[in-house]
N, C-alpha and C positions, 0 to 999 in steps of 0.2 A: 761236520759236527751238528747235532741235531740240538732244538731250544725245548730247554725243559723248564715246567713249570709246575708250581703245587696246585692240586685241585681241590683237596680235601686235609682237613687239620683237625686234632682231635686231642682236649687233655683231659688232667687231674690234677690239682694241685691245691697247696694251702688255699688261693683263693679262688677259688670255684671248683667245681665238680665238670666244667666242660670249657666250653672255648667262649661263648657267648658272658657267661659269669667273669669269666678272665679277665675279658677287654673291658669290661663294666666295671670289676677292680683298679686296673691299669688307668681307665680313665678317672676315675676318682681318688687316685694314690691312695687307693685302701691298701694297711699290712695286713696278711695274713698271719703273721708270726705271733702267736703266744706261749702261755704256758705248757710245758709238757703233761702227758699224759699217756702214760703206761705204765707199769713194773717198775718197782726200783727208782723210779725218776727223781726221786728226794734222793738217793744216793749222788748222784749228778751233782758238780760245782756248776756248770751249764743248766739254766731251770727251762731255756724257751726254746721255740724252735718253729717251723711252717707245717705243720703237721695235718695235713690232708685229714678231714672234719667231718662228719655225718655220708658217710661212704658206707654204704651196706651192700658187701661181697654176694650175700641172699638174693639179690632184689637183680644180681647179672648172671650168675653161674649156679650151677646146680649142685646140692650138696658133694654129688661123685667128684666134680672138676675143681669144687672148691679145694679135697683134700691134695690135689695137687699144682697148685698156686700158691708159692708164696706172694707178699703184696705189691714188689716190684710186680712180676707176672700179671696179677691182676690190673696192678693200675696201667700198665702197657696195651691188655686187653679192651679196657673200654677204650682207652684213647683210640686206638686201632680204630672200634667200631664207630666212633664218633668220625674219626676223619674219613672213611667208607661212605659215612652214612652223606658225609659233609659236601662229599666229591661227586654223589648223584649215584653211588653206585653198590648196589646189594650183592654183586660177585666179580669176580674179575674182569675185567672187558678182554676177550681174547685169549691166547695160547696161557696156560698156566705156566708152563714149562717158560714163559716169555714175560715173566713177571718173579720179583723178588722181595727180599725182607733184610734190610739189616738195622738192628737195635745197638743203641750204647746204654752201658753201666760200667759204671766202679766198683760196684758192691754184691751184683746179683741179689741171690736171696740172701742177704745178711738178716734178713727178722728169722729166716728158718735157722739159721748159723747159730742165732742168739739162743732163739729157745733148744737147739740139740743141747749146746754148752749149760744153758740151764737144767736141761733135764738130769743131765748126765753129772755134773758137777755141786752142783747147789741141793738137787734134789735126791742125789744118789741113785738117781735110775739106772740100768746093766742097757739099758736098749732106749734107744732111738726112734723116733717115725720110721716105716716102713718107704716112707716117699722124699725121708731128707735130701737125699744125693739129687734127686729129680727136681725137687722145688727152689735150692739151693745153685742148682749149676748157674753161670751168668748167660748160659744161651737161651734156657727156659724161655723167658719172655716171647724171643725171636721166634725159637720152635711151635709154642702156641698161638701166637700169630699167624704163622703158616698152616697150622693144622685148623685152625679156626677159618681162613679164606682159601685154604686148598692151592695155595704156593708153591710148586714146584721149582722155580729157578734157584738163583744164587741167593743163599739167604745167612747169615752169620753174626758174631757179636765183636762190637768193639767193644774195648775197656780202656783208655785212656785216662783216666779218673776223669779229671773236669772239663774235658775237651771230647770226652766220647760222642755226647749227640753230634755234636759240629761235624765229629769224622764218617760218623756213621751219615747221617745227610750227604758231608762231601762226595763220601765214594759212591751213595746210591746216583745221586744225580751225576756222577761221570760215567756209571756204568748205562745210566738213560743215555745222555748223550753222544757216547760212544758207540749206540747201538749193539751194548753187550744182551739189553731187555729193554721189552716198551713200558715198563712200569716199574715201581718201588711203594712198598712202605718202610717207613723209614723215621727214626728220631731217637727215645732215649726214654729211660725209665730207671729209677731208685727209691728205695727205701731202706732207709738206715738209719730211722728215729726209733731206737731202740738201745735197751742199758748200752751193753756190748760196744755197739757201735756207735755210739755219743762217749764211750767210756773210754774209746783209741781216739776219736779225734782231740778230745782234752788233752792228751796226751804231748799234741802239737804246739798247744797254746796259741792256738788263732781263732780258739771263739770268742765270740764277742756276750758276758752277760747279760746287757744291758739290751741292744742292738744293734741292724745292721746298719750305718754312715756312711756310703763308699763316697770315696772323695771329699770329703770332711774334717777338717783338721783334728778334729775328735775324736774320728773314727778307732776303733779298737777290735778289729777283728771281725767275723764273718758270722751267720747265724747258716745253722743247715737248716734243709727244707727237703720235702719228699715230694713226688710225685712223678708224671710222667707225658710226657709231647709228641706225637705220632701224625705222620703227611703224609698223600698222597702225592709222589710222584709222576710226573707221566711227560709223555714230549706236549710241543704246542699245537704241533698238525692232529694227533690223536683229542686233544682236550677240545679242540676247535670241533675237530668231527662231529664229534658225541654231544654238542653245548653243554661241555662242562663247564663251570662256574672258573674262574682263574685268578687264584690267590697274589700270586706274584711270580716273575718269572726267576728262577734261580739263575746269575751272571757267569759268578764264577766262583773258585772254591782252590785254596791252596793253606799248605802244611809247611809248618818248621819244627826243625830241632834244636834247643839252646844246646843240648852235650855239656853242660856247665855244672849246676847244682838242683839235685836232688828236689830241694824244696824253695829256691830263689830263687824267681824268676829270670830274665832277660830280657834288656831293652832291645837289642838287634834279634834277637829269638822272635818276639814279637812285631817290630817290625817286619822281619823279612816274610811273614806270615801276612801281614794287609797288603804291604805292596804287591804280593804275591796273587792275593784275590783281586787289587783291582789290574794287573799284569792278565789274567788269566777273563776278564770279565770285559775288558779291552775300556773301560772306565777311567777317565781322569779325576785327583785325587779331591776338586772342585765340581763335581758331578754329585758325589758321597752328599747328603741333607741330614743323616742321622747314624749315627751309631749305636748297638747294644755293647755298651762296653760288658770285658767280664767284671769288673767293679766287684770286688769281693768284699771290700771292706776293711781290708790287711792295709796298713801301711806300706807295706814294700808292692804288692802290685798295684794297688791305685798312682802311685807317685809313676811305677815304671810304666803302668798303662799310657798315662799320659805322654808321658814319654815319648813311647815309640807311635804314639796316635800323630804330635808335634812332628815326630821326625819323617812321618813319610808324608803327612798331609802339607808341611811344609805352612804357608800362611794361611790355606782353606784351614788347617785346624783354627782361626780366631769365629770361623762363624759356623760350622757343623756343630750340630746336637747331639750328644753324649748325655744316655743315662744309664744307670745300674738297678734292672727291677728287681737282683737279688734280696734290696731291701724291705722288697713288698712279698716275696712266696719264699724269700731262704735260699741258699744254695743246693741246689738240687745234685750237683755234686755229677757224678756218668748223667742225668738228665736236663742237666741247666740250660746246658744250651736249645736245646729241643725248645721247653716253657718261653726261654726268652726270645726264640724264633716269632713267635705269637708276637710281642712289641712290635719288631720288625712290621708284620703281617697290619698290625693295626696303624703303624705311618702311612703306609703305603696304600691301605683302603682308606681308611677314615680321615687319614690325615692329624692325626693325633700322637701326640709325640708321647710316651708315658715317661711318667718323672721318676727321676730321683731324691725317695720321700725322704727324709730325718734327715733331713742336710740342715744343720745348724753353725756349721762356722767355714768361712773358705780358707784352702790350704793353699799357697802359692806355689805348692810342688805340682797342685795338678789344677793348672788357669784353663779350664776349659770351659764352654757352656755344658753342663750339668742337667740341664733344665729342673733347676731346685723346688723340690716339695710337691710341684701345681705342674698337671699337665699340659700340656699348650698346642695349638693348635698350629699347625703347617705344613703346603704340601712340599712333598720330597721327591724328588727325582731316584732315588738309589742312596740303598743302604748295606749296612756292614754287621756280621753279629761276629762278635769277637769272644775264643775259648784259648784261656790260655793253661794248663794242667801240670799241676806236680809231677816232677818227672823231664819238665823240659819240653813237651810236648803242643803245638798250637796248631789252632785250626780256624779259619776267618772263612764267612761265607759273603757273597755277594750277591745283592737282591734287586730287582725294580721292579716297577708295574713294564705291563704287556705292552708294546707301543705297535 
C-alpha cells in the first residue's frame, strides 16, 4: 500500500474566498453566518445563514462558461484551481489517464433547480434554460473539473448528503493508495442558500434561528452554509519527487452504516466509523490530539457524537480536542466536510486548534473538551474529521503530519 498525502487545498466559503482567509477566520473564531440574502428570503421563518459574500463569477469564468455553471460548479471550480495552484502545479504531473476527480454534494445545482421551479411556477414561463439539465446534474461540478485540468481517469460524484466530502476524499485516497492512479482531486461543493432549498430544510425543523451552538446546552439546531473544499491528492514518493509542499499525510479512511433511522442518528453507527479509521490508519485511540467533530448543533447528534467519540477513545476521550467549525461557515451540508478538512490541515501545520465559537453553557451529555469560543494553541500528533449523514451513513478520515 502506497502513503498518500495532500499537496494542494483550495476553498470558498462563508468565511473567506480561499484557504489563507479561512485559517485567518478559524484562528480568530470569526462567524461567517449572517443575514440572508437573495429572493423571497423574508418568506423564510430561517433569516441567517454562511452565505459565501463578494464572489464575482466575472472576475473567474467567461460569460460562455458562466451560462453553464450553476454555483456549486462554480465554487468547486475556483477551489480546484486554488488547491492546483496550492500543490505547485499548473497541469497534471504525468499520465492524465493516471490521474482522477471525485466530488461530493447533496444538493448539486439546487440554485438552478430553484430558479427553473421559479420560472416555470411563480412566473408562468412554458420554457426553461436551455443549460438546466446540464448546470443542475450533481456531476457537473466533477465534470468541469476534469474538463478544466484535462482528467481522464476515474472520475465521479458522491452524494451522501453530510458525509459526501468525507466519502468522496475517502475513496480518492484508497484509489491513490491502492495504486488504481497516482493522483486525485478530490473534496466537496454546495449551494442551497436559496428560497427552495432553505424552504425543504425548515421543513425538518433542525434549523437553528438564532445560531449555530454544537455541544451547548442551549444549542437549538444547525445553520446551513454554502461553499466548497477541493485537495490535491497524490502518493508521498511522487510529492517528495517533484518538492511538493506536504499538507498532511492522509492515515486512514473507513465507512458505516446505522440501517436504523432515516434521520437519527447512531451511537455504534458512528462509532464503528472512527474505530474503523484509526483500525485502518494502524493508530491508537491516545495517538488522536484533535477532532473535527461533525457537531451540527442538533441535540440528538451532539449528545450521540459524544458518545461514540467516549466509546471508542475510551479514557483518551478526557484529554483530545474536539470542535465543531460548523458554527463559524454553516453546514455545508454534501461540502462540510471538505471546508472542515481545512481545521484538520491548520492543527497539524500551525498547531492551532479552531474553536468552538457560541458556546455558552455546558451540556453534561456531551463532557468533552470543546475548546470553547477561543482557539488554542497545540501540537498534535493525528487527527480525525468526523461525517456522520442523514440516511445512516458515516465516513471518518484519519490524518497526521509526514514523519
Amino acid at each position: 500500500m502506497r502513503r498518500v498525502v495532500i499537496t494542494g487545498a483550495g476553498t470558498i466559503n462563508a468565511l473567506a474566498l480561499d484557504v489563507a482567509g479561512t485559517y485567518a477566520a478559524m484562528r480568530d473564531g470569526r462567524s461567517g453566518i449572517g443575514p440572508l440574502e437573495f429572493p423571497d428570503a423574508d418568506r423564510l421563518l430561517i433569516g441567517i445563514g454562511g452565505q459565501v459574500r463578494g464572489f464575482d463569477p466575472a472576475a473567474h469564468f467567461e460569460g460562455s462558461k458562466r451560462a453553464l455553471y450553476d454555483p456549486f460548479t462554480q465554487f468547486a471550480l475556483v477551489a480546484a484551481r486554488e488547491a492546483m495552484a496550492s500543490a505547485g502545479l499548473e497541469a497534471l504531473p504525468g499520465a492524465a489517464e493516471r490521474w482522477g476527480c471525485i466530488m461530493g454534494t447533496a444538493g448539486g445545482g439546487n440554485a438552478t433547480v430553484n430558479e427553473a421551479f421559479r420560472a416555470v411556477f411563480a412566473e408562468g414561463r412554458n420554457r426553461v434554460h436551455p443549460f438546466t439539465v446540464p448546470r443542475l446534474m450533481p456531476n457537473a461540478a466533477c465534470s468541469h473539473i476534469a474538463m478544466d485540468w484535462g482528467i481522464f481517469g476515474p472520475s465521479f460524484t458522491v452524494s451522501t448528503a453530510c458525509a459526501s466530502s468525507n466519502h468522496a476524499i475517502g475513496l480518492a485516497f484508497q484509489m491513490v493508495r491502492s495504486g488504481m492512479v497516482d493522483g486525485m482531486l478530490a473534496g466537496g461543493s454546495e449551494s442551497m442558500l436559496n428560497f427552495g432549498g432553505l424552504k425543504a430544510w425548515e421543513g425538518l425543523r433542525v434549523m437553528s434561528p438564532d445560531g449555530c451552538r454544537p455541544f451547548s446546552r442551549t444549542r437549538n439546531g444547525m445553520v446551513q452554509g454554502e461553499g466548497a473544499g477541493v485537495f490535491v491528492l497524490e502518493t508521498l514518493e511522487a510529492a517528495q519527487a517533484r518538492g511538493a509542499p506536504i499538507l498532511a499525510e492522509i492515515r486512514g479512511f473507513a465507512m458505516s452504516s446505522d440501517a436504523g433511522d432515516i434521520v437519527m442518528p447512531s451511537v455504534d453507527g458512528a462509532a464503528r466509523a472512527i474505530r474503523g479509521a484509526l483500525d485502518d490508519a494502524g493508530l491508537a485511540p491516545d495517538q488522536i490530539g484533535y477532532i473535527n467533530a461533525h457537531g451540527t448543533g442538533t441535540a440528538a447528534n451532539d449528545r450521540i457524537e459524544s458518545l461514540a467519540i467516549r466509546q471508542v477513545l475510551g479514557s483518551a476521550a478526557d484529554r483530545v480536542m474536539v470542535s465543531a467549525t460548523k458554527a463559524m461557515h454553516g453546514h455545508l451540508i454534501g461540502g462540510t466536510g471538505a471546508v472542515e478538512l481545512l481545521a484538520c490541515l491548520l492543527a497539524l501545520n500551525e498547531s492551532i486548534i479552531a474553536p468552538t465559537i457560541n458556546f455558552d453553557e455546558p451540556d453534561p451529555d456531551c463532557d468533552l473538551d470543546i475548546v470553547p469560543n477561543v482557539a488554542r494553541r497545540a501540537e498534535v500528533e493525528a487527527v480525525l474529521s468526523n461525517a456522520f449523514a442523514f440516511g445512516g451513513l458515516n465516513a471518518v478520515l484519519a490524518l497526521s503530519s509526514v514523519k
